[in-house]
C-alpha positions, 0 to 999 in steps of 0.5 A: 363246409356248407354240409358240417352242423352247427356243432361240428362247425364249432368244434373245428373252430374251437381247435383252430383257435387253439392251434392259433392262441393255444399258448398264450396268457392273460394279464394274470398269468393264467391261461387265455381263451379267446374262444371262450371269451368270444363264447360269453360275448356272444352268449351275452349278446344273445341275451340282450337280444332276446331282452330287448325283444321280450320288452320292445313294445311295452318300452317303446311305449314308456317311452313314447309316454315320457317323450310325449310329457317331456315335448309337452314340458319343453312347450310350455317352457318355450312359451314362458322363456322365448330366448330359450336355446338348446342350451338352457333346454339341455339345462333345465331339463338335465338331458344331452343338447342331442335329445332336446334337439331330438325333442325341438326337432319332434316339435317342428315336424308335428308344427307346434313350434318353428326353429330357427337359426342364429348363427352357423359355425 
């Protein structure tokens, strides 16, 4: 099979799954492909691929910028608030408990901050 072409190698693929799935129907009644189903999954996935590398560094940037405004808020408010928790972050600053932890996590890596723990559970 190493010497058929792409589009050989898709066609043979293309019948077998007809042999295999030829007669069977969706939920409406109507003929159901699962070749061409797996044609638009992959067409898609294809897609976002090629999205995701067309704006990599321009959003890998955005991003850094709003992480780096977010830490710089998270700061200030550690130093106005300091029984603060994960939770009261998560709150105040309408993100998941896993991005403030991301963020406190960031934080003490760069050691601005130092993390302590209250209780194990």
């Amino acid at each position: 099979m190493d010497h058929m072409s792409s589009e050989e190698m898709k066609e043979m693929m293309n019948t077998m799954m007809e042999k295999m799935m030829g007669g069977m129907k969706d939920a409406m009644g109507k003929e159901f492909k699962p070749w061409k189903m797996c044609e638009k999954m992959m067409s898609s996935m294809t897609q976002s691929n090629e999205n995701a590398t067309f704006a990599t560094s321009e959003i890998h940037e955005l991003f850094q910028e709003w992480a780096g405004q977010i830490e710089e808020e998270i700061l200030v408010y550690l130093k106005e608030n300091s029984a603060a928790n994960i939770d009261t972050i998560a709150k105040k600053f309408k993100i998941s408990k896993k991005s403030v932890i991301y963020f406190l996590s960031d934080l003490a890596l760069k050691e601005r901050i130092s993390l302590k723990v209250e209780k194990i559970l």
